[in-house]
C-alpha positions as CSV (number, residue, x, y, z in Angstrom):
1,X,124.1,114.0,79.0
2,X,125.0,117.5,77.4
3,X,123.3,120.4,78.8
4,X,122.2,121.9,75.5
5,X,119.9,118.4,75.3
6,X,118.0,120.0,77.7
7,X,117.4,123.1,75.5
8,X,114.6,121.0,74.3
9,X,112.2,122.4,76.9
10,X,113.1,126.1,76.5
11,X,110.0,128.2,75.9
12,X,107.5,125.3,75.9
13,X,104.4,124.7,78.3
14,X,104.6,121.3,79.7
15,X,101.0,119.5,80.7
16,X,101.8,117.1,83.6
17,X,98.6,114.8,84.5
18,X,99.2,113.3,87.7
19,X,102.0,115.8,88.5
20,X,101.2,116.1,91.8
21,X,101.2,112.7,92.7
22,X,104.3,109.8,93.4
23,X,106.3,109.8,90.5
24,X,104.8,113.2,88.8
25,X,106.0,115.6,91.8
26,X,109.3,114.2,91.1
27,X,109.1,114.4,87.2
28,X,107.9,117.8,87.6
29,X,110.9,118.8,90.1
30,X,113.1,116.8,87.7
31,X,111.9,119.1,84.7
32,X,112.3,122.2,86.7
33,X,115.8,121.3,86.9
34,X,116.4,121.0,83.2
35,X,115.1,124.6,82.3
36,X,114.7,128.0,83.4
37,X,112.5,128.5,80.5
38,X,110.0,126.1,80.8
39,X,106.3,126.2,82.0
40,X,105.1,123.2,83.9
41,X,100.9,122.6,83.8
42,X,99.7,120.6,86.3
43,X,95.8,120.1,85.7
44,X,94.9,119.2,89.5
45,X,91.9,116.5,90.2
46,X,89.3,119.4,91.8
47,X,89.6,121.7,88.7
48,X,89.7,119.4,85.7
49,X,88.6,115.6,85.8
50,X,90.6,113.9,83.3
51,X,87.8,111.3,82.6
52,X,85.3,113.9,81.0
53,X,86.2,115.6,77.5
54,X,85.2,119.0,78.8
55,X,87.4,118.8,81.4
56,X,90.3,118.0,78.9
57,X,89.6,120.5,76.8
58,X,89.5,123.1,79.0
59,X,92.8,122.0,80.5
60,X,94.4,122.5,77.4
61,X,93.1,125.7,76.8
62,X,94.1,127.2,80.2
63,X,97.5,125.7,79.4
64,X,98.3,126.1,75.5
65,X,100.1,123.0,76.1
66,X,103.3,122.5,73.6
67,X,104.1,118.8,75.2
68,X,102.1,116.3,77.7
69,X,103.4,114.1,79.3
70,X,100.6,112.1,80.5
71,X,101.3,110.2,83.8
72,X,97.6,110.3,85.7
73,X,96.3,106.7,86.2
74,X,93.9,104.8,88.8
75,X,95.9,102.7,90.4
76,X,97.2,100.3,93.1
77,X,98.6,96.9,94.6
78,X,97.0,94.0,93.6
79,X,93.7,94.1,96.3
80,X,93.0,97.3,94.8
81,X,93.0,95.5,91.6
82,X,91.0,92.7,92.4
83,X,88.1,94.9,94.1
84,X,88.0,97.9,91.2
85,X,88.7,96.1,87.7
86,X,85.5,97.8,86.2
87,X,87.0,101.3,87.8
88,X,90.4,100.6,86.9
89,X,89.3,99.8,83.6
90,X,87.2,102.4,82.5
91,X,89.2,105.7,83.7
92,X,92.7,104.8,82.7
93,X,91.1,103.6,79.2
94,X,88.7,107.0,79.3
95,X,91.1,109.4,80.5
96,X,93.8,108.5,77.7
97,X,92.0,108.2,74.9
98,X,90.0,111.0,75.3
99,X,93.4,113.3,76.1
100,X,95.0,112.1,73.2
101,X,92.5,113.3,70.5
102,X,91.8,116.3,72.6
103,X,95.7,116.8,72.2
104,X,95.9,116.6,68.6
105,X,92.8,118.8,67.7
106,X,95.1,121.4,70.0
107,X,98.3,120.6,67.6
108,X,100.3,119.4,70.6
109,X,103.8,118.7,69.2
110,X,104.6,116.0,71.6
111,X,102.5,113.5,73.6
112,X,104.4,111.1,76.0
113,X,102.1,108.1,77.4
114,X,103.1,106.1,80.5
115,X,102.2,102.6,80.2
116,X,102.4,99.5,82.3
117,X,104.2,96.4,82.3
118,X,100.8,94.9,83.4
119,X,100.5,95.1,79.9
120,X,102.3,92.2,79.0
121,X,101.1,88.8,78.4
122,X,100.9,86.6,82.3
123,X,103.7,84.1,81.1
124,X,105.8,86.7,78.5
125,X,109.4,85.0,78.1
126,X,111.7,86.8,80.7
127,X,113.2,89.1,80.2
128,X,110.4,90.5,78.9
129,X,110.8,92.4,75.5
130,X,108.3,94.7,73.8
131,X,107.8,92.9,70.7
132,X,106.0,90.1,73.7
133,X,103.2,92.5,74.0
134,X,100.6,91.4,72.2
135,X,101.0,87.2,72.4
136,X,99.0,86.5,75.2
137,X,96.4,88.1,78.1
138,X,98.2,89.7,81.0
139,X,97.7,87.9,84.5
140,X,94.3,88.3,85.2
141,X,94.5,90.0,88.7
142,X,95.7,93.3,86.6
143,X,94.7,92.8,83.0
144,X,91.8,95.3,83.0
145,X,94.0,97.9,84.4
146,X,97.2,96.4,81.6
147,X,94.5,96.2,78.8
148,X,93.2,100.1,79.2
149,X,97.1,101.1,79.5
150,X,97.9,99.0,76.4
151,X,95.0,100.3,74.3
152,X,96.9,103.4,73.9
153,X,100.1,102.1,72.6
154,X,97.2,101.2,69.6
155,X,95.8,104.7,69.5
156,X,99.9,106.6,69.6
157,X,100.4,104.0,66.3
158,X,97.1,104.5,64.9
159,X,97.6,108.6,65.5
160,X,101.0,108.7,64.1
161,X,100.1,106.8,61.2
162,X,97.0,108.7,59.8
163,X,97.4,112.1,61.2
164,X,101.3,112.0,62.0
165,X,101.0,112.9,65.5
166,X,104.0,112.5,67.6
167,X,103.4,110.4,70.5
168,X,106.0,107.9,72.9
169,X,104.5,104.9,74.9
170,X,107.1,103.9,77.9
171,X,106.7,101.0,79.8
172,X,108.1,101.7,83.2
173,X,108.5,98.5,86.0
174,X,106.7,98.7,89.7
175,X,108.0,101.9,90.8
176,X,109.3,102.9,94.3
177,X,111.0,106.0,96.6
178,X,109.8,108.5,98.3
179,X,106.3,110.1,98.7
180,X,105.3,106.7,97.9
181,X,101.8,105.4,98.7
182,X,102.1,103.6,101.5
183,X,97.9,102.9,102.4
184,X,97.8,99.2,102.8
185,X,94.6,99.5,101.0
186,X,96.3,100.8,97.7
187,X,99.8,99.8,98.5
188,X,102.3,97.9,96.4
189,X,104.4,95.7,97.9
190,X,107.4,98.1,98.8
191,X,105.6,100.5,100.8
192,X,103.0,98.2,102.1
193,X,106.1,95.7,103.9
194,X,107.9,99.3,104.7
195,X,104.8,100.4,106.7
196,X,104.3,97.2,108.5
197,X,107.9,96.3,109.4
198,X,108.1,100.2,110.9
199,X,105.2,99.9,112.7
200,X,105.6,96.4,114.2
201,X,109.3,97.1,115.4
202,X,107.3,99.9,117.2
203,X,104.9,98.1,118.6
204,X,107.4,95.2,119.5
205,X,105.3,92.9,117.6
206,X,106.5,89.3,116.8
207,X,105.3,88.9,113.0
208,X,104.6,91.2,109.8
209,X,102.2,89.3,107.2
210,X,103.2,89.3,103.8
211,X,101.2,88.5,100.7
212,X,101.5,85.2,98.5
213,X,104.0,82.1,98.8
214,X,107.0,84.8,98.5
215,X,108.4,82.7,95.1
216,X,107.1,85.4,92.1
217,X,110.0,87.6,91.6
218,X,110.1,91.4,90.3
219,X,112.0,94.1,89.5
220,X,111.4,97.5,90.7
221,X,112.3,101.0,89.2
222,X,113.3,103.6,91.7
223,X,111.3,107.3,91.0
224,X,114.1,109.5,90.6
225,X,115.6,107.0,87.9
226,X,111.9,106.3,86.2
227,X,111.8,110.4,86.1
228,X,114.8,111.2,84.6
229,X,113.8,108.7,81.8
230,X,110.5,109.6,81.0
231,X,112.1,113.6,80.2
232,X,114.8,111.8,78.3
233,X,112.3,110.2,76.1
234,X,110.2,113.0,75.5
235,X,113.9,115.0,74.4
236,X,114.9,112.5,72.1
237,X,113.1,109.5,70.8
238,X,110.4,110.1,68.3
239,X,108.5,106.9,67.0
240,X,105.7,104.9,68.5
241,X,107.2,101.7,69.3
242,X,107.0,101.1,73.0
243,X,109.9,100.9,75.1
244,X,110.5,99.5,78.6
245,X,111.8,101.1,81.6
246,X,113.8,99.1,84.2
247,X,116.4,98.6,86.6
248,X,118.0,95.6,85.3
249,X,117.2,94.0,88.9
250,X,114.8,90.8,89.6
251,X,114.3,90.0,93.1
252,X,112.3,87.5,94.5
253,X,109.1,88.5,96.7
254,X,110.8,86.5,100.1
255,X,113.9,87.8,99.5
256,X,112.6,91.5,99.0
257,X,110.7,91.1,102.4
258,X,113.9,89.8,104.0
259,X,116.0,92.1,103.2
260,X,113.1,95.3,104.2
261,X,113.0,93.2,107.1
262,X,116.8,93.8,107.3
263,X,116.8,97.5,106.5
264,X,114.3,98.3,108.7
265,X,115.4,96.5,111.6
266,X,112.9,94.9,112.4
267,X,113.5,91.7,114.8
268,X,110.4,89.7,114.2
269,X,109.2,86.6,111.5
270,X,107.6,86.8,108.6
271,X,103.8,85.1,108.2
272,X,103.0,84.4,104.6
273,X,99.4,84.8,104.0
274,X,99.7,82.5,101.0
275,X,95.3,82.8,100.6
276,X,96.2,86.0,98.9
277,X,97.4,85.9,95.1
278,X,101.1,86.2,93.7
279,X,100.4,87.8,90.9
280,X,102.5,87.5,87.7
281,X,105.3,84.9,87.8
282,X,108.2,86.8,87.3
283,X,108.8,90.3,86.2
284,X,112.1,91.3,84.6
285,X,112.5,93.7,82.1
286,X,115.1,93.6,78.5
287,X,116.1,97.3,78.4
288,X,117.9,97.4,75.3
289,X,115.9,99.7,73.9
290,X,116.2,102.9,76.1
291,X,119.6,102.4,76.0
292,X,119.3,102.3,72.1
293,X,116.7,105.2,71.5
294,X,117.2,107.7,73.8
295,X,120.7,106.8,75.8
296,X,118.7,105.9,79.4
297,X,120.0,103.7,82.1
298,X,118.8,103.2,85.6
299,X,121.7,104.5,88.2
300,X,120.1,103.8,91.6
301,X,121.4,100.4,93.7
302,X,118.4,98.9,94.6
303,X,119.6,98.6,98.1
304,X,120.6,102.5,98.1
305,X,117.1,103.2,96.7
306,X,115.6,101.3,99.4
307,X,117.2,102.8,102.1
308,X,116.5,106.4,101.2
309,X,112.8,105.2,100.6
310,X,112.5,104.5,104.5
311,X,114.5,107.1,105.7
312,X,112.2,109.2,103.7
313,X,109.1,107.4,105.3
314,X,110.1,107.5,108.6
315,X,111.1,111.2,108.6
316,X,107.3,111.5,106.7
317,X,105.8,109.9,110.0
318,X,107.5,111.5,112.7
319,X,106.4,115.0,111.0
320,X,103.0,113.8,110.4
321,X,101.9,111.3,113.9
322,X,103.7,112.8,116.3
């Protein structure tokens, strides 16, 4: 990528939602990187709540916001799904819709929207393509959370077409790296089996317990790569039609558990709770398009990725337990 692409942000304000949190603190370090020029708003949780218009507004009035990139969601694994769906629901729909006309009464030039591949219809042909989006419900476990995410891919089009307001709707795959959230209330899978391989090879425990039957398969992004995509986007591509972000990588659940198992060394079996629910079948993305409109590929190994990711988290719990 030429440098002078990233001329782009010079002189702009930047509004980050959610840029403190997984993938935002490394979007916004990414960004940093890019320019000398450019100033990053982050509108934190305790001064503006994203899910009330007053809030919004006076976000982007302390800001003067050129571009957002809009990243803040309620989110987790799929428990956390199961036990908030009316939660999950109503603030990712709320806060979205709400920022997006707030943004263009405020003439933002640029408005880029993180969706979800929860999005996508339960049995979407694999690998899944964006034009799939809209021929079926999502699986069921997620599809409050994928229905509020996709109703904004219907107000960027809807937006661009009457008032010519330039938004981007990105579809990113399950996410993973450091400064992950690794709760087992709220964790997805990589962190979740990260945390529990750690601690059992601690404790010199026999067994971890894993989710499911194992057989779904996924593919999983890692943070640095998902970062360096979303700024791409929001340089260069400039039309509402939504475009996945993805690794290129399907892995099956088992096979992802074995080899954490691996990584983490970690001695013991592996007990497959298979009361709890798989979730979507399989999950692989076509990423033609990113490669098409705005010239992005993932360059993280998955097993380079995943090693850093428990470095990371072990270095994160000796500074924090001990």
């Amino acid at each position: 990528m030429s440098s002078d692409t990233h001329d782009y942000w010079d002189d702009k304000t930047v509004m980050v939602t959610g840029g403190a949190g997984f993938l935002g603190s490394h979007l916004v370090e990414d960004l940093e990187s890019r320019s000398d020029e450019v100033d990053i708003f982050v509108p934190r949780s305790d001064e503006y709540d994203l899910r009330e218009k007053d809030d919004i507004k006076r976000a982007f009035e302390d800001s003067h916001a050129n571009v957002v990139i809009h990243l803040a969601a309620t989110v987790g694994g799929i428990g956390a799904n199961r036990e908030n769906p009316g939660r999950y629901f109503f603030d990712n729909a709320i806060m979205g819709i709400e920022l997006l006309e707030q943004a263009r009464h405020f003439d933002v030039e640029k408005f880029t929207i993180l969706g979800t591949i929860c999005a996508y219809p339960k049995h979407t042909p694999v690998p899944f393509k964006e034009e799939n989006l809209f021929d079926g419900y999502p699986e069921e476990t997620n599809a409050p959370y994928g229905i509020a995410k996709k109703t904004l891919l219907t107000q960027s089009r809807a937006y661009r077409k009457q008032y010519d307001f330039n938004s981007i709707y990105l579809m990113p795959v399950n996410l993973y790296g450091p400064r992950d959230d690794f709760d087992l209330e709220t964790s997805h899978v990589i962190p979740a089996i990260i945390r529990k391989c750690i601690e059992a090879r601690e404790k010199g425990e026999d067994t971890i317990t894993a989710w499911g039957t194992g057989k779904p398969t996924r593919e999983f992004l890692y943070v640095k790569d998902a970062a360096e995509g979303i700024l791409d986007a929001t340089e260069r591509y400039n039309r509402s039609d939504p475009v996945n972000l993805g690794s290129g990588h399907e892995i099956s659940i088992q096979n992802l558990v074995e080899l954490i198992v691996d990584l983490t060394c970690f001695e013991g079996g592996i007990h497959w709770n298979t009361s709890k629910p798989d979730g979507q079948p399989r999950r692989k993305l076509d990423t033609k398009r990113a490669r098409e409109y705005f010239g992005w590929e993932a360059s993280t190994g998955f097993k380079d990725g995943l090693k850093t990711t428990i470095k990371w988290y072990e270095q994160y719990r000796s500074r924090h337990y001990e």
